[in-house]
C-alpha positions as CSV (number, residue, x, y, z in Angstrom):
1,X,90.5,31.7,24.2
2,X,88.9,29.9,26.8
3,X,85.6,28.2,25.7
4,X,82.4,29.6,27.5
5,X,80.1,27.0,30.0
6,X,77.3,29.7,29.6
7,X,74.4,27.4,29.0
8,X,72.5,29.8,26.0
9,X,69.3,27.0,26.4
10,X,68.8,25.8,29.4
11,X,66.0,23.6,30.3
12,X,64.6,21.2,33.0
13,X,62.8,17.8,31.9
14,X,60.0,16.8,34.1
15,X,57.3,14.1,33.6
16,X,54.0,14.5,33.1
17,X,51.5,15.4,30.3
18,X,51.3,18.7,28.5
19,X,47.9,20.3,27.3
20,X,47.6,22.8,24.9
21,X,44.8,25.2,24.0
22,X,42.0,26.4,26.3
23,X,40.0,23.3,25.1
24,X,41.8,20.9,26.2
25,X,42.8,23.0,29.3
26,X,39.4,23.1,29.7
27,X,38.1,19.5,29.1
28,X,40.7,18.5,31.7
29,X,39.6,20.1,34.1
30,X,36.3,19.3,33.2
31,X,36.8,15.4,33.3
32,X,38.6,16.2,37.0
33,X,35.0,16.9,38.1
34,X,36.8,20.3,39.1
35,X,33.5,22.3,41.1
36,X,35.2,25.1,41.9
37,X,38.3,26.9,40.2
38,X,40.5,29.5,42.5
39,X,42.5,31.7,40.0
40,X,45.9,32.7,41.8
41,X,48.2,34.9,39.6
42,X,51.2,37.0,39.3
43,X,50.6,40.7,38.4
44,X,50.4,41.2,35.1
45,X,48.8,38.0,33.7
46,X,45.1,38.2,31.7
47,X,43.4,37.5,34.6
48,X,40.5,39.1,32.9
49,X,41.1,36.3,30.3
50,X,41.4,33.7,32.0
51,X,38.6,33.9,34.3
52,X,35.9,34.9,31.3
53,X,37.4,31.6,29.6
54,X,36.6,29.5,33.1
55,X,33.4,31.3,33.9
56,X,32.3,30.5,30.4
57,X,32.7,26.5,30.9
58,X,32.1,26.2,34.6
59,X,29.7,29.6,35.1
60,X,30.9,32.9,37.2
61,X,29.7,31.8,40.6
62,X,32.3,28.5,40.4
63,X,35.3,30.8,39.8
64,X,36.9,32.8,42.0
65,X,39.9,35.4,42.1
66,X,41.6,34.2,45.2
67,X,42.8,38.2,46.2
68,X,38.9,38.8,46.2
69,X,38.9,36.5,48.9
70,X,41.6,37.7,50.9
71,X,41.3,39.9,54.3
72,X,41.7,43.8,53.3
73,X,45.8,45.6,53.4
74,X,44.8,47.3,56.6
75,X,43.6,43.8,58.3
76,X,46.8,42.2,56.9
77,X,49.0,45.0,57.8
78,X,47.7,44.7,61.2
79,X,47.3,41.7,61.2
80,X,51.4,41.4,60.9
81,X,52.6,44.2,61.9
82,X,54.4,42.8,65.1
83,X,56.4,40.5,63.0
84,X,57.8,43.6,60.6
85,X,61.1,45.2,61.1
86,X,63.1,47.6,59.3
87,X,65.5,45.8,57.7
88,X,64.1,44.4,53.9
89,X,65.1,40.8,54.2
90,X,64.8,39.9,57.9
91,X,61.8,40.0,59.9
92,X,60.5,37.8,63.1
93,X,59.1,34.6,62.0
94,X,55.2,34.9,62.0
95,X,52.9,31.9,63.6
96,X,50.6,32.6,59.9
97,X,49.0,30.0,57.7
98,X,47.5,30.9,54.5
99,X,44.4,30.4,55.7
100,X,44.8,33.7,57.8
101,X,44.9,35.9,55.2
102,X,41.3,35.1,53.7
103,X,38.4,36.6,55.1
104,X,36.4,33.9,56.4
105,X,32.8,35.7,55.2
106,X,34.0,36.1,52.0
107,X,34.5,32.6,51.4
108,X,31.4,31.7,53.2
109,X,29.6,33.8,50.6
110,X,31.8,32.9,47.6
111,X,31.1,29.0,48.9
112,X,27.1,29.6,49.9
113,X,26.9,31.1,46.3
114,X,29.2,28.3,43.8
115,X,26.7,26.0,42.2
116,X,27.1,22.2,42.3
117,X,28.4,19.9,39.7
């Protein structure tokens, strides 16, 4: 029988330090001076969670959920819509930076509103 090179545990090593526990999360950050935190997740996270644990150390108006931030579907959608094409894996390449897809009054008000550290 020929032995399997399936690799049941795999892992990747990578340097650095490792915090655990929304304390120290949050006393990190805190020593990093961090003013302002964005919170950028994938669907399904707490996000609720999370931000009530930030907002509590740093107050609400120093947090923000990045996708509040963001232009609305339709803008985006029209925004690229000359770059779309049928197929589901090719398009046209788009002349877009991130910075495009946030609506520049909502982060005036979001930054007019944060409170300094």
């Amino acid at each position: 029988m020929r032995k399997s090179n399936y690799d049941k545990f795999p892992c990747t090593r990578v340097a650095g330090r490792l915090w655990r526990g929304w304390d120290e999360i949050l006393d990190v950050l805190d020593s990093a001076g961090a003013p302002v935190l964005a919170i950028d997740l994938y669907a399904g996270t707490m996000e609720d969670e999370l931000e009530a644990v930030f907002a509590g150390r740093f107050g609400r108006e120093n947090v923000a959920r990045t996708r509040d931030l963001m232009k609305s579907e339709a803008e985006i959608r029209e925004m690229t819509e000359l770059f779309m094409t049928d197929d589901v894996l090719f398009g046209h390449v788009a002349p877009f930076g991130l910075g495009d897809f946030f609506d520049s009054g909502k982060l005036d008000a979001f930054r007019k509103g944060a409170a300094p550290r």
